[in-house]
MIGUMI-945900 format. One record per residue (C-alpha): residue number from 1; chain; x, y, z. Coordinates in nm, 2 decimals. Layout:
// MIGUMI-945900
+-----+--------+--------+--------+--------+
! num ! chaine !      x !      y !      z !
+-----+--------+--------+--------+--------+
! NUM !      A !      X !      Y !      Z !
...
+-----+--------+--------+--------+--------+
This chain:
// MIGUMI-945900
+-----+--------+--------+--------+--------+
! num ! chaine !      x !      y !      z !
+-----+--------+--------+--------+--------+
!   1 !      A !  10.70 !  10.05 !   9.65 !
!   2 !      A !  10.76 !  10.29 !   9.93 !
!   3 !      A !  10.73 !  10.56 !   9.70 !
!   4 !      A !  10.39 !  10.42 !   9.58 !
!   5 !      A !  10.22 !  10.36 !   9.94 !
!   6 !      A !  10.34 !  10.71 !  10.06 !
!   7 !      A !  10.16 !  10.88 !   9.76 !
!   8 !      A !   9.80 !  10.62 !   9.80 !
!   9 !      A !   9.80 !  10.78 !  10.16 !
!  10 !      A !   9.89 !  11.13 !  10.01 !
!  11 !      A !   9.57 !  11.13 !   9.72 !
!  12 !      A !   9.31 !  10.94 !   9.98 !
!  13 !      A !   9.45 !  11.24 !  10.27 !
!  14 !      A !   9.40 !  11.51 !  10.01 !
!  15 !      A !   9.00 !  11.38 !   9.90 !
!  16 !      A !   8.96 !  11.33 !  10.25 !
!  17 !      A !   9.07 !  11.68 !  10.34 !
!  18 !      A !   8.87 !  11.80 !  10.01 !
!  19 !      A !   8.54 !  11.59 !  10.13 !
!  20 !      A !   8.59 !  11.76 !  10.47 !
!  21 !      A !   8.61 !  12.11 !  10.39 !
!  22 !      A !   8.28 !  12.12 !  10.10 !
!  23 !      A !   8.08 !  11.96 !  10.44 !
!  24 !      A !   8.12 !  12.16 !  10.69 !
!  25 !      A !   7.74 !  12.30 !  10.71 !
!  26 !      A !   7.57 !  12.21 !  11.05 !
!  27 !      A !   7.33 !  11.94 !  11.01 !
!  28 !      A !   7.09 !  11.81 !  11.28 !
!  29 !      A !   7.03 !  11.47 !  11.38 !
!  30 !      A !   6.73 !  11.40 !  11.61 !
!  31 !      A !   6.72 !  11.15 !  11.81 !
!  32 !      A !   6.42 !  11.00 !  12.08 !
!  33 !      A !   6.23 !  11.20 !  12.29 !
!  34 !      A !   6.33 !  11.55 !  12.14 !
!  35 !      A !   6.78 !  11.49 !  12.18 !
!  36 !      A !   6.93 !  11.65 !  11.88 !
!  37 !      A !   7.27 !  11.67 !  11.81 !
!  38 !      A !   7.38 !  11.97 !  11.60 !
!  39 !      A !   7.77 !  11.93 !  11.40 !
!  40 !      A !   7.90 !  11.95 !  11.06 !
!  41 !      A !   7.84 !  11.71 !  10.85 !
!  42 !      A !   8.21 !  11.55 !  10.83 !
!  43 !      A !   8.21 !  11.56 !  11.27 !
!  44 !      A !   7.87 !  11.32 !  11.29 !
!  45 !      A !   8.02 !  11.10 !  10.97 !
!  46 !      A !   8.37 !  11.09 !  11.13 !
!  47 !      A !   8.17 !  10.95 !  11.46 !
!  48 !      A !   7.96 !  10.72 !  11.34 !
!  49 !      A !   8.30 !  10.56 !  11.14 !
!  50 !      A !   8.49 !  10.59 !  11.45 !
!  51 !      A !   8.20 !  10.38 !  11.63 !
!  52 !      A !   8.15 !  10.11 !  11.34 !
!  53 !      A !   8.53 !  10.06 !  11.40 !
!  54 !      A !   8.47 !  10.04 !  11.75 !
!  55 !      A !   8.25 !   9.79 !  11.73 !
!  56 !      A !   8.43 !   9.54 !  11.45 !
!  57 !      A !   8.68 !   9.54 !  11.66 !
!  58 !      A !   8.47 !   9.46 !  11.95 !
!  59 !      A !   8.31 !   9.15 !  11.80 !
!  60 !      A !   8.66 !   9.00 !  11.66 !
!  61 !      A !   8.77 !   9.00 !  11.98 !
!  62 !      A !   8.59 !   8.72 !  12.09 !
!  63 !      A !   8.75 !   8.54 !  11.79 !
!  64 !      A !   9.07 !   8.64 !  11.86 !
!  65 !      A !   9.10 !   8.54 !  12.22 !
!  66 !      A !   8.95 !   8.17 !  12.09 !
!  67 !      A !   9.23 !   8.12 !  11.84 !
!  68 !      A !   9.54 !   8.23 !  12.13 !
!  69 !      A !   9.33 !   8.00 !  12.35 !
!  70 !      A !   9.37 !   7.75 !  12.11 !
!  71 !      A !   9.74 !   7.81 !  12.02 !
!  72 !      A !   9.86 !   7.79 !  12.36 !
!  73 !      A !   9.66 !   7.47 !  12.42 !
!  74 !      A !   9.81 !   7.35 !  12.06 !
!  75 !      A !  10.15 !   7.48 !  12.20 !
!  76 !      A !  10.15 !   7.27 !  12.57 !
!  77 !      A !  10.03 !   6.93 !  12.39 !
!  78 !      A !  10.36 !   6.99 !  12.16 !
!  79 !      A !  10.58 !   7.04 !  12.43 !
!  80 !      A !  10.48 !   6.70 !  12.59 !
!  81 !      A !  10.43 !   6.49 !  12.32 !
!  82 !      A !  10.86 !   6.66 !  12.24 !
!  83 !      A !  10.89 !   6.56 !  12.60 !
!  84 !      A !  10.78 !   6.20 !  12.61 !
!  85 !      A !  10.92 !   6.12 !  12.27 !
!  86 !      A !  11.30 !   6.23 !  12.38 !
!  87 !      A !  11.20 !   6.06 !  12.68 !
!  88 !      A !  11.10 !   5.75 !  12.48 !
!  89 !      A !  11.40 !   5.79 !  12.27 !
!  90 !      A !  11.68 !   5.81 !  12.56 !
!  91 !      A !  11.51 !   5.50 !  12.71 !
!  92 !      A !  11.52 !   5.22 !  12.43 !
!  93 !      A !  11.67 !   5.38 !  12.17 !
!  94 !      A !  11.60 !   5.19 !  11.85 !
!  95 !      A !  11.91 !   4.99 !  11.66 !
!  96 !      A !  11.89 !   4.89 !  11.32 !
!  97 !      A !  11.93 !   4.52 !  11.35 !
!  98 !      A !  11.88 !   4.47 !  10.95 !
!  99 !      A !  12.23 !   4.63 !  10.90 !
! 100 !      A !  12.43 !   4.53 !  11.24 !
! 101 !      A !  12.61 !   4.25 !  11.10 !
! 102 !      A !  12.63 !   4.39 !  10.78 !
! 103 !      A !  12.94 !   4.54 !  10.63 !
! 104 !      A !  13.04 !   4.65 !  10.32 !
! 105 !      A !  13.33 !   4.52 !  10.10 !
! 106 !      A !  13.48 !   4.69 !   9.81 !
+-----+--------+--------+--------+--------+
């Protein structure tokens, strides 16, 4: 299985590498009021990845910090309710009364 994930990241590195090197002709990209920014082709398409990741990360975030929010809030309620339940539990602990008197013969 090793094997096999080393030699998917070997092919998709290689097309990659391939991809890069057939773009590397400058191409311009205008922006508003006259910028232009001037790269090879593979530079401005490895930015604008680079940013899109960038910015999913940026919006899960929000997500993220919800859900540990939630977890530690989940987390604290568990503790107490462990806490009063051995507390419950040390106080009147329960006796089974339909088997006190009860013994078996053989």
């Amino acid at each position: 299985m090793v094997y096999l994930k080393w030699l998917v990241r070997i092919v998709i590195f290689v097309l990659l590498l391939g991809f890069a090197v057939k773009n590397l002709e400058p191409v311009t990209l205008n922006y508003f009021l006259g910028y232009q920014w001037q790269e090879p082709l593979v530079v401005i398409l490895l930015a604008f990845t680079l940013l899109g990741v960038i910015v999913g990360l940026l919006a899960s975030m929000s997500t993220l910090f919800r859900q540990r929010r939630e977890i530690q809030a989940l987390r604290r309620e568990l503790r107490r309710l462990d806490k009063s339940a051995s507390e419950a539990q040390a106080v009147s602990p329960i006796a089974d009364t339909a088997t006190a008197g009860h013994v078996d013969v053989v």
